[in-house]
SERO-53612 format. One record per atom (N, C-alpha, C): x, y, z. Coordinates in steps of 0.02 Angstrom, whole numbers, plus 50000, padded with zeros to 5 digits. Atoms other than C-alpha are relative to their C-alpha. Example, Ala and Ser with C-alpha at 12.3 -4.5 7.8 and 13.67 -1.06 7.14 Angstrom:
2
500454994150000;506154977550390;500455006050000;499584994149997;506844994750357;499615005550037;
//
This chain:
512
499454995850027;524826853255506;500534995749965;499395005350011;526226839055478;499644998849921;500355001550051;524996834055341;499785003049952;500384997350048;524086847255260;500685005449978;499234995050015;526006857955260;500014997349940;499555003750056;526846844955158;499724998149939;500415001150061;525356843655035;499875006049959;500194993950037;525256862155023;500665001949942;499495000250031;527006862854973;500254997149926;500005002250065;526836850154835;499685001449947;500384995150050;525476859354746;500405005649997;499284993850025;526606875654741;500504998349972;499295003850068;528116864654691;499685000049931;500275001450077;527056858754539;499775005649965;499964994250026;526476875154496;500425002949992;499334995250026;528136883454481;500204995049948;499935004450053;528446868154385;499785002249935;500514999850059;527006872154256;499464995749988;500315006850011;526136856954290;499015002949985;500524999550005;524266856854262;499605000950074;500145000049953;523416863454421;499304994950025;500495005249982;521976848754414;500214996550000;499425005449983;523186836154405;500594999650068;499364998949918;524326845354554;499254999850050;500275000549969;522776847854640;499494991150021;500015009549973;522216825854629;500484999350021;499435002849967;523916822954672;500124999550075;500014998549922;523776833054845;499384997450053;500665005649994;522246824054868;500104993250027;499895004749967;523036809654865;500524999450048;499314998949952;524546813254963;499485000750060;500214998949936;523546819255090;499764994650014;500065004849979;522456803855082;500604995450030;499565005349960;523876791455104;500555000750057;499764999749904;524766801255257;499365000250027;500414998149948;523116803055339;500134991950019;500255007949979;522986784955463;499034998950011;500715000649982;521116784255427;499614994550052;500305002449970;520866769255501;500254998950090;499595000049906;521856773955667;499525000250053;500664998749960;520036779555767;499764994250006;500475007049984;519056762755717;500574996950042;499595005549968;520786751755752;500295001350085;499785001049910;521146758955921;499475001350058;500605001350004;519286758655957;499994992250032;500075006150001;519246740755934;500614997250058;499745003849969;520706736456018;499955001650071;500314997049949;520406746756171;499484993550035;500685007049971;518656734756180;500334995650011;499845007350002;519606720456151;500424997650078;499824999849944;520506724456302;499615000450055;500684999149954;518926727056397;499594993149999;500125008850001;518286708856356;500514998450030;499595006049962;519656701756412;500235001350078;500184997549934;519806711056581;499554998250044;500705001449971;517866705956613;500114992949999;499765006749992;518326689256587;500534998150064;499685001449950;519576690756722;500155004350075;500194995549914;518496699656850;500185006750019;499724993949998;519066716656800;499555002649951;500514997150053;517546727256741;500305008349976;499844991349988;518096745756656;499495002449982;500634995450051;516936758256627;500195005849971;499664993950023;518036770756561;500294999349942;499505003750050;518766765156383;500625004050019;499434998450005;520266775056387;500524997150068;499775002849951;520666769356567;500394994949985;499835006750030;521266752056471;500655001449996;499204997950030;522806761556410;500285005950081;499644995549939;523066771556580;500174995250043;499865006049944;523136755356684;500694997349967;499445002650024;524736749756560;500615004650041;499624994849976;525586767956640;500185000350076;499794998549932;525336764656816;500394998850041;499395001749979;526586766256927;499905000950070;500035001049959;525796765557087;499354997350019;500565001349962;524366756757181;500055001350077;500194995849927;523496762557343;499494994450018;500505005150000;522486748157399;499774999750087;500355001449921;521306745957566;500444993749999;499555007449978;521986729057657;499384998350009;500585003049978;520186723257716;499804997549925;500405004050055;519486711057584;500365003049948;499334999350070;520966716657454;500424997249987;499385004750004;522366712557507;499924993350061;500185006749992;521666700757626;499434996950002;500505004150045;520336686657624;499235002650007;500574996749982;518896697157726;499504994650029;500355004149939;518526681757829;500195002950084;499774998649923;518586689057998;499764991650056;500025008249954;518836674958143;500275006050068;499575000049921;519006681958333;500354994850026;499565003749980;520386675058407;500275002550077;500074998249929;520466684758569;499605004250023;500574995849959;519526693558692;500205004050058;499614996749948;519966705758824;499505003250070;500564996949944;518676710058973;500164999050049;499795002749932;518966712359158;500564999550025;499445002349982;520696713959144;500104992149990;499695008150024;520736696259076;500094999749946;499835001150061;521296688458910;499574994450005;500195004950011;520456675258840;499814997449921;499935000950070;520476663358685;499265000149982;500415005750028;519256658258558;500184995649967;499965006050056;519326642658457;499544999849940;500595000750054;518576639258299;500035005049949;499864994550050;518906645958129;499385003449943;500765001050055;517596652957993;499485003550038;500394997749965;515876658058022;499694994450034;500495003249961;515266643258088;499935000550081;500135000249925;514756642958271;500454995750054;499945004649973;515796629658324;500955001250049;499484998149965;517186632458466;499725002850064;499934995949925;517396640058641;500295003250027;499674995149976;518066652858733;500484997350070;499595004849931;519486647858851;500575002450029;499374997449933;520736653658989;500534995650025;499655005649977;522266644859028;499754992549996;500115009050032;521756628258905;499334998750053;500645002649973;520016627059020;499555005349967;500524995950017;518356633558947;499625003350034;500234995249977;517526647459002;499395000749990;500764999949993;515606648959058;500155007850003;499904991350017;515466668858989;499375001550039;500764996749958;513596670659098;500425001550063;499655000549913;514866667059276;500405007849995;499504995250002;515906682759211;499665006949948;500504995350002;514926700259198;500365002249948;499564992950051;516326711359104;500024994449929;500115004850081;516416695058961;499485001549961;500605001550005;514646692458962;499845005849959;500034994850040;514456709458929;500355002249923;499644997050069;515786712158790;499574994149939;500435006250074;514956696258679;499265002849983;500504995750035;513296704958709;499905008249974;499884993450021;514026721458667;499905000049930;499555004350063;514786713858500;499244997049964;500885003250028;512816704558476;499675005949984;500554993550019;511886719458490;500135006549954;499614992850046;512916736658398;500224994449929;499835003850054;512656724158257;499515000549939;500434999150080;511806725758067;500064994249963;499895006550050;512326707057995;499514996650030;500555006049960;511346691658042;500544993449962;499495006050020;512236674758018;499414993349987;500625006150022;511306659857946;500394993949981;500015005350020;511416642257899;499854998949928;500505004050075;511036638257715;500304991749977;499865008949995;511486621557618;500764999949970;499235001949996;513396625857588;500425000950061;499484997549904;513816631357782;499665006450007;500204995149975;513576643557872;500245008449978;499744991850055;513646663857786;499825003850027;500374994549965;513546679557865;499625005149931;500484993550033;512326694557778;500195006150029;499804991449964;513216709657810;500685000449997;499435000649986;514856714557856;500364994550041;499655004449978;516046702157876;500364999550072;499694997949944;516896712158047;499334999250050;500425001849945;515176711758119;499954993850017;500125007349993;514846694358067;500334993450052;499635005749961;516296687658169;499725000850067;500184997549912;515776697458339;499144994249999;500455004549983;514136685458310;500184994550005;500025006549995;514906670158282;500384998550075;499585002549953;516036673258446;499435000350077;500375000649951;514366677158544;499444994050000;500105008250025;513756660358462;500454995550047;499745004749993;515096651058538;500065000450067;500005002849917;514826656958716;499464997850035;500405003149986;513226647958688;499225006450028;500634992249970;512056666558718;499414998749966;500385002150049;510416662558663;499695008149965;499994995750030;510196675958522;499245003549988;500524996450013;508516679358489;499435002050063;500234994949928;508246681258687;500145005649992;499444994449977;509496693558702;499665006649986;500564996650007;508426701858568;499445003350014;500874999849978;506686701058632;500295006050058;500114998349925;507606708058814;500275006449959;499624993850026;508706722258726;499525002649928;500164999150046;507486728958590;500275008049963;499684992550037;508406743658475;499485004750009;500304992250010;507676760058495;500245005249942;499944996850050;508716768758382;500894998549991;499675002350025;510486769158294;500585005949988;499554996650003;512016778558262;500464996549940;499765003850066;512856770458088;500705002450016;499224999849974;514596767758077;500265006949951;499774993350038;515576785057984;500664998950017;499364999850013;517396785557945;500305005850064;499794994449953;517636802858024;499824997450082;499815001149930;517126797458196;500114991350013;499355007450006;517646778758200;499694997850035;500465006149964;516186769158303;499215000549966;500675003750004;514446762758291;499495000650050;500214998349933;513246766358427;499124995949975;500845001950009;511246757358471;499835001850056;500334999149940;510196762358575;499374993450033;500445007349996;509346747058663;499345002950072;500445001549912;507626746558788;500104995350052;500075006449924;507386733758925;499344998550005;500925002049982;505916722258930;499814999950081;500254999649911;506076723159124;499815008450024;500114994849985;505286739559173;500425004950033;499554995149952;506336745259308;500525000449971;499234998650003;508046743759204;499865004249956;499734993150041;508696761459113;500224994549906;499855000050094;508976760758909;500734998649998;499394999149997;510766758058860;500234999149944;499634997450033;511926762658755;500534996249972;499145001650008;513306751458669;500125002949941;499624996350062;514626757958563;500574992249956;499365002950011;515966747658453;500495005049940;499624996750037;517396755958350;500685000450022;499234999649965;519176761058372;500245000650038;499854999749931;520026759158517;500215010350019;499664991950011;520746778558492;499275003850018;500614998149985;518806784358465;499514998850080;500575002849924;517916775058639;500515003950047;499664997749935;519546778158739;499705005050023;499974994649975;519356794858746;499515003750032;500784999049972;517436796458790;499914996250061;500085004449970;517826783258915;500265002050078;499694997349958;518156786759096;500094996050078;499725006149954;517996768859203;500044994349952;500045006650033;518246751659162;499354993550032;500695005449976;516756735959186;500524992450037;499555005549931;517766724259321;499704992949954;500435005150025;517376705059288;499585000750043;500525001149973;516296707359438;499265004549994;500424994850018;515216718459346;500165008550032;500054994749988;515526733259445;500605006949969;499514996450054;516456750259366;500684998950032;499354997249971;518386753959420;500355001649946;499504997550054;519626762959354;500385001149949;499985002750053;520026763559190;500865001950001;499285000250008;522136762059153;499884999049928;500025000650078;522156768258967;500574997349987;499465002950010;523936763958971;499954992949988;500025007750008;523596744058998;499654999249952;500145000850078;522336745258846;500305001549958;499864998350061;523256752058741;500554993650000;499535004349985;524586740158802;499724990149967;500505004250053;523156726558750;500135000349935;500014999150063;522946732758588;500605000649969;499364999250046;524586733958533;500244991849992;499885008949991;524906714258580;499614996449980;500215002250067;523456710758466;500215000049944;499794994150057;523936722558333;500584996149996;499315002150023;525766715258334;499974993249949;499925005750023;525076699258296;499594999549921;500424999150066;523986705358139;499304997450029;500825002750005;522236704858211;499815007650001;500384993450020;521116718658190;499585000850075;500255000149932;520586726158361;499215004950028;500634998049975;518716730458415;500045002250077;499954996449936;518426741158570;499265002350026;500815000249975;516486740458643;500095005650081;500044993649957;515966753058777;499094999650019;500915000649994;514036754658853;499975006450047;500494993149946;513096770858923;499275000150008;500684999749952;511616770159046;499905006849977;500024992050007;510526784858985;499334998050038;500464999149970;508956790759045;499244996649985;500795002650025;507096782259042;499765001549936;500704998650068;506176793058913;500615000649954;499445000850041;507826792358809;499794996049943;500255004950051;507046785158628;500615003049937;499704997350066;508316792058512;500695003250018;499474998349956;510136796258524;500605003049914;499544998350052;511636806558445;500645001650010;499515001449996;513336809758430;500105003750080;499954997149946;513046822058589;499844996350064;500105005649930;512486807758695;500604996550013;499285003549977;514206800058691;500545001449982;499334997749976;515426810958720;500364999650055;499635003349931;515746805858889;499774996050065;500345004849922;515506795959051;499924993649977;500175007450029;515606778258947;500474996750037;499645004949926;516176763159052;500284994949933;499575004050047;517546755058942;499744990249985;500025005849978;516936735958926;500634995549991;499715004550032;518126727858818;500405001249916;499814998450080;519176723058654;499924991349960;499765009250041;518986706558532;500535004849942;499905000050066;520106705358407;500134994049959;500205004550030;520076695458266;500525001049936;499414999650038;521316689958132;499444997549921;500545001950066;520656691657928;500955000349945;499425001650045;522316681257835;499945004549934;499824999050070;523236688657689;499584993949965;500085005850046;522576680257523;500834998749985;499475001250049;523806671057432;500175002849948;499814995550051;523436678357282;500335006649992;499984990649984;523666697257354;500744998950015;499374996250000;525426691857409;500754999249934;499704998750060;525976686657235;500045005649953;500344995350048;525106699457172;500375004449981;499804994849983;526056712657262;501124999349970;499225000450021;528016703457205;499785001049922;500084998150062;527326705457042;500035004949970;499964994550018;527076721557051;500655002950002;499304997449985;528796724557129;500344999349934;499795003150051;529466714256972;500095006449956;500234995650042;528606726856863;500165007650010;499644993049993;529226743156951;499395006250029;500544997849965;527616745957033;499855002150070;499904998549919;527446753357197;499364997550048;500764999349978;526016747357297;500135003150086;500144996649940;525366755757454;499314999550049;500634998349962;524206752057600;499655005650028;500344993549973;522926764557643;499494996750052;500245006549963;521856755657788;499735006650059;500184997049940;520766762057940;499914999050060;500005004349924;521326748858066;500735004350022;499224995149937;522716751858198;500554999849956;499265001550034;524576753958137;500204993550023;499805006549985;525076738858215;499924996049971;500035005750057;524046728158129;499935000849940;499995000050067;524086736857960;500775000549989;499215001950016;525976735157977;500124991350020;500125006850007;525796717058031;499844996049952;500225002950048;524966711757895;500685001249932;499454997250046;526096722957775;500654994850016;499465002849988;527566714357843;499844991049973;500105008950002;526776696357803;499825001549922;499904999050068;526476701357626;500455003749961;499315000050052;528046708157595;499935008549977;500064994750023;527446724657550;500615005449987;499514995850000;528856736157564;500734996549991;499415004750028;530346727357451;500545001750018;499274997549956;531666740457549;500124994150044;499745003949921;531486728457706;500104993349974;499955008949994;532226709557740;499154999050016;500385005750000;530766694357739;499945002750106;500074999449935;529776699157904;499935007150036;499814994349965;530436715957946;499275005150001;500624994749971;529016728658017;500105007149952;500024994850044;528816741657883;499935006550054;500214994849993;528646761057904;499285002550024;500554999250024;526956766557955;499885007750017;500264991249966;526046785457956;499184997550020;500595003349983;524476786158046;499475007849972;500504993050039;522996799957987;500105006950060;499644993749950;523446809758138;500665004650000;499284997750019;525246812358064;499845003949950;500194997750067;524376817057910;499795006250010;500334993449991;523226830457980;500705006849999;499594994049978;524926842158038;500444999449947;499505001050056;525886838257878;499875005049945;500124995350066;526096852657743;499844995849925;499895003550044;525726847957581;500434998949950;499385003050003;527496847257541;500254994850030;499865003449953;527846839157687;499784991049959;500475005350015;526526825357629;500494996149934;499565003150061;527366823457457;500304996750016;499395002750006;528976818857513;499954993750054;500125005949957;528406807657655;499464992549966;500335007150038;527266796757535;500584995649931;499695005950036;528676791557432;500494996050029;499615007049965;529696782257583;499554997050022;500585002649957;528156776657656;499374996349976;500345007950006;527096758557619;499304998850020;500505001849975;525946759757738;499595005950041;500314993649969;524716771457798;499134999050029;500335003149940;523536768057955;499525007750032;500534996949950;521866775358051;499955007349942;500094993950021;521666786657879;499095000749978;500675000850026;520156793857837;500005002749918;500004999950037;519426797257668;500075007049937;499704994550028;519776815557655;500845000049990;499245000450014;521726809157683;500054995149962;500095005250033;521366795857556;500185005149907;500034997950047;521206810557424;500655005249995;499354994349989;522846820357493;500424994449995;499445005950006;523836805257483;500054998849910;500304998450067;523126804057291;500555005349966;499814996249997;523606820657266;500645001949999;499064997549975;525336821057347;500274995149957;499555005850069;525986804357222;499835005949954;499954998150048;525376814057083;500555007049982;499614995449986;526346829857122;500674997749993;499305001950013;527706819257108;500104995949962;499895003150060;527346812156951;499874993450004;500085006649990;526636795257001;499335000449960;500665001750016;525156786856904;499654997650042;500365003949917;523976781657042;499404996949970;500785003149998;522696769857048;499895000250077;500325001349928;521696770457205;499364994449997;500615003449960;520386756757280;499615003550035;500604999749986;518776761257365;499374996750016;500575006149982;517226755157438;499285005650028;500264998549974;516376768857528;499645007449953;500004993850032;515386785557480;500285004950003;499584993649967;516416796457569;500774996849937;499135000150031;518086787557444;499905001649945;500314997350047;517086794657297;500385005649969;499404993750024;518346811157292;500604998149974;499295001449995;519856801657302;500084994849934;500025002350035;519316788857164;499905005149944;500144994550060;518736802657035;500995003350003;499334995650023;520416810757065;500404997549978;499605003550025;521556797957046;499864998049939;500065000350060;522046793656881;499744991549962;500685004750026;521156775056884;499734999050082;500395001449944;519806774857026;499764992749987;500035006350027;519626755157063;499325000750053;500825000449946;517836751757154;499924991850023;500155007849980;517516734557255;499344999349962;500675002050056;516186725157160;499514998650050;500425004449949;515506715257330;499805004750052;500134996849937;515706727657453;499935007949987;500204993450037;515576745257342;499445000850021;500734995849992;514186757557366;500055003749927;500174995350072;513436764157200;500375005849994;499654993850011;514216779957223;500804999549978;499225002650023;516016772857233;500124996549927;500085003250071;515626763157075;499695004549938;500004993750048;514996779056996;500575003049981;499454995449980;516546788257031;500744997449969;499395006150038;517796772656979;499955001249930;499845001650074;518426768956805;499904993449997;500025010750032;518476749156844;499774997350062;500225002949949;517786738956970;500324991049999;499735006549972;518456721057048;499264998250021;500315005150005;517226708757031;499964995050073;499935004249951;517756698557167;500405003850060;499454999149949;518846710957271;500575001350026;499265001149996;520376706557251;500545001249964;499504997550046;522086713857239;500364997149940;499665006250067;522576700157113;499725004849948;500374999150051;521286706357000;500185006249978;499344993450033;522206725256979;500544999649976;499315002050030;523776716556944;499774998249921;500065001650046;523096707556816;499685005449946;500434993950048;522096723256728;500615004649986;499184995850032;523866732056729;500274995349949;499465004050054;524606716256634;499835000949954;500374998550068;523136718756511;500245007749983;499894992950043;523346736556492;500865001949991;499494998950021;525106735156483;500174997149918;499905003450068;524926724056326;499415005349956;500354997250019;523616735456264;500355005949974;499634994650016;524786748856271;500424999549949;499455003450040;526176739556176;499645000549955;500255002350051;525026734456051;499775007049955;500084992550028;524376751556028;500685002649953;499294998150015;526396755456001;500064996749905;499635004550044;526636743455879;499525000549933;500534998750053;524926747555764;500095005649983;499934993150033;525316765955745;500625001049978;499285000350053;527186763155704;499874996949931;500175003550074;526456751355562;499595005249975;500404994950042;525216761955514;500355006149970;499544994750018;526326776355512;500624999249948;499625001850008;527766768655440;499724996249921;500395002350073;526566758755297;499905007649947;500534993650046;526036777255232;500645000749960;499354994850038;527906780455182;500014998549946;500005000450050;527996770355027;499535002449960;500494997550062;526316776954960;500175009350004;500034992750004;526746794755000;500735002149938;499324998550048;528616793554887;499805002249940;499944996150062;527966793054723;499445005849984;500464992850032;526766808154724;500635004750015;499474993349994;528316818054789;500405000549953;499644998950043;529256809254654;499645003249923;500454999950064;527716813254509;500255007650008;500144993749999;527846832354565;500815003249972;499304998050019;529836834454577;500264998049924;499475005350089;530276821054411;499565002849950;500434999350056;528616826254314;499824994549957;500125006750036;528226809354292;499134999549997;500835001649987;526196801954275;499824998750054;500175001749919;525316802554437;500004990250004;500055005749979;525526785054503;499194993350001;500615003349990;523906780754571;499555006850006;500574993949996;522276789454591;499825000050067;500294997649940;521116795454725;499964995450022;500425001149980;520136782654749;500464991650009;499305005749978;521876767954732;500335000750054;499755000149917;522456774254873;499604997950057;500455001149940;521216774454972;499714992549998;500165010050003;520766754854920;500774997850039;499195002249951;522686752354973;499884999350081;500164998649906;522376759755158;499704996950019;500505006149971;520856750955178;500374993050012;499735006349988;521806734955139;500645000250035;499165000649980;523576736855208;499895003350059;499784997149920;523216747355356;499454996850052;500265002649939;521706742255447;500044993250016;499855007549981;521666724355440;500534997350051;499395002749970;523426721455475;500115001450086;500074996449931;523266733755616;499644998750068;500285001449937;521966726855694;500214991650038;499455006050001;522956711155686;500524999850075;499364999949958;524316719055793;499625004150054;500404996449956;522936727355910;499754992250045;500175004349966;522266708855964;500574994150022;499555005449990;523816701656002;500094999550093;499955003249939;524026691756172;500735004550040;499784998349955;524986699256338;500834998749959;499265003549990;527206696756313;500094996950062;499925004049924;527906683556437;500205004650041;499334997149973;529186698856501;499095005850014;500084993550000;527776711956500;499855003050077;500204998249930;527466712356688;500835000050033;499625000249967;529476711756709;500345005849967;499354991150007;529896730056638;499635006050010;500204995949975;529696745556695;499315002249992;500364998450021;527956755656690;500175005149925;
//
């Protein structure tokens, strides 16, 4: 309209004029050519890509072109904490069975360290309720841990991987344990109910099948109804003192595991969520500390810098997803240290979705959610006008990535589906690597700015003298086919000129 108006207009001018209507009609021809920005499609095309190379180069894959220029807009991130924002080395560092505490030593996956009580080491065979939690932790396990020729690497999840290296270090020989406990069948880990379950035989005839569980302390408690003594035998379970446990992990930023075992019946070959709903004999808790990166906690003042909000979304305890939060600084309201805000998915469930809105914009950190409150959290920023990027890993975060306006997908630990569902994927993981795909698409954006003002702004001098040929009755200027050689040369080139230009030093220090 802007275009074909002001061309219609100049052919009618010239006709009331008297002018020759094949001469008013080339004129509008070219008028129209030289406002149209023909080469605006190829040049923001190209630069778009160009922004997409250089992203992949720095471990930031998109698969969405336009995404390039939505990552310059965003004004909030939602990021898991496991292998994001921190390094996704898990290391147990304590142990809880029997009513006892006890350390481990030894960082990494390698094998090397011991388990120890008041500075003396601990023989874990002399002590039933231990013994048990390390082979709890061995067996409700899917990784395997190996040796190759740079050290030692687990194959699987990194949270399982540690529960092997800590039943490594109380010296258990592993591929007994095996032979005596052989799996029967399996129960996979699921967001919505929050443990892991195997069903194991017994190579000794006379002993019953059994049952371990591991998962959230919140999930076992409640199915749970004694505790495993160190002298093996059951007594009374005091949920109060576990939880009292787990919170004195949790304070310290470790991530807290909660094992559980049920004796079922002989011909028992197969098992489901109805087998363990109750009568489970509590064993134990490790937990295990997985450091902030470095990068993740620059990442996150960077973002502050920039006017970016970031936000944990996480499915460990509050404790320790505010622990951590607090050691990366997350929430720029509080002093160096201070224990952030947290909501937990149970707060979430009874929350209107008003309610929700207004509580996700004081609130940093958000604990024990699952992945249907992953897509209401989504949801509730946007309602209030936030650009969201969300992280992902699982199939179930598949809703919440499609909705948000850039779905980010882990590269290492993604499931195809989540990486269907995404616009960009992290290569390596890490929250660094979103920061930096905003810096790009913030210069992407700019650049965009700065090619369609030229472009736009170039058309004016060729559009004057056809307005002045029509009003003055002077000789058309140029022809059809001069203009359009002009555009070619003066607009795309230059344009794409100002489309490949490098990041500003400032561009990560002003607003979205």
């Amino acid at each position: 309209y802007a275009i074909l108006g002001p061309a219609a207009v100049t052919f009618l001018v010239g006709l009331y004029h008297g002018d020759s209507w094949i001469d008013l009609f080339m004129a509008t021809v070219a008028l129209s050519v030289a406002m149209i920005p023909e080469g605006l499609p190829a040049v923001l095309t190209i630069t778009l890509a160009i922004g997409v190379a250089r992203m992949a180069k720095r471990h930031a894959i998109i698969r969405n072109l336009p995404a390039v220029e939505t990552l310059g807009s965003t004004t909030v991130i939602c990021s898991d904490k496991t292998g994001t924002l921190t390094r996704n080395e898990m290391t147990v560092q304590q142990l809880w069975a029997g009513n006892e505490n006890y350390a481990v030593s030894g960082i990494g996956y390698a094998p090397e360290g011991e388990i120890r009580q008041a500075s003396h080491a601990v023989d874990g065979s002399k002590n039933s309720a231990l013994s048990e939690l390390l082979r709890a932790g061995l067996l409700c396990n899917d990784s395997t841990l190996k040796q190759g020729d740079h050290g030692w690497k687990i194959e699987g999840d990194p949270t399982e991987g540690a529960l092997l290296v800590s039943a490594h270090k109380a010296a258990i020989d592993v591929q007994q344990l095996l032979a005596d406990y052989p799996r029967l069948d399996a129960i996979p880990f699921e967001s919505q109910h929050q443990y892991m379950a195997t069903l194991h035989g017994r190579a000794v005839a006379a002993s019953r099948p059994v049952v371990y569980l591991k998962g959230s302390v919140e999930s076992l408690l409640e199915r749970c109804s004694t505790l495993l003594g160190a002298d093996g035998k059951s007594q009374l379970l005091d949920k109060d003192n576990v939880h009292a446990q787990v919170e004195k992990m949790a304070s310290q930023g470790q991530r807290v595991l909660a094992f559980a075992r049920l004796s079922v019946s002989p011909e028992t070959t197969a098992i489901d969520h109805d087998h363990v709903t109750q009568g489970l004999v509590f064993i134990g808790l490790q937990g295990m500390i997985d450091p902030p990166r470095e990068q993740a906690i620059q990442a996150v003042r960077a973002c502050q810098a920039a006017g970016i909000k970031v936000k944990m979304i996480t499915g460990d305890h509050a404790i320790t997803a505010a622990a951590i939060a607090a050691q990366i600084g997350l929430d720029d309201t509080l002093s160096e240290g201070e224990i952030p805000k947290v909501l937990t998915g149970r707060e979430l469930e009874v929350m209107s979705d008003a309610e929700l809105i207004q509580a996700t914009t004081g609130t940093a950190v958000f604990a024990r959610v699952t992945p249907e409150q992953k897509l209401r959290l989504v949801e509730a920023l946007q309602a209030h006008g936030q650009v969201v990027a969300m992280t992902g890993d699982g199939v179930n975060d598949a809703p919440a990535l499609r909705r948000a306006d850039i779905g980010v997908a882990m590269g290492i630990t993604g499931t195809e589906v989540s990486k269907e569902a995404a616009d960009m994927g992290l290569i390596d993981d890490n929250f660094a690597t979103i920061v930096v795909a905003v810096e790009e698409g913030r210069a992407i954006f700019e650049n965009i700015k700065k090619f369609v003002a030229y472009i736009l702004t170039s058309n004016i001098p060729e559009i004057l003298p056809f307005i002045a040929f029509v009003l003055l009755d002077i000789p058309l200027p140029l022809t059809v086919v001069l203009i359009l050689s002009i555009d070619l040369g003066t607009d795309i080139v230059p344009a794409l000129g100002l489309g490949a230009e490098r990041p500003e030093s400032d561009v990560m220090h002003k607003p979205p």
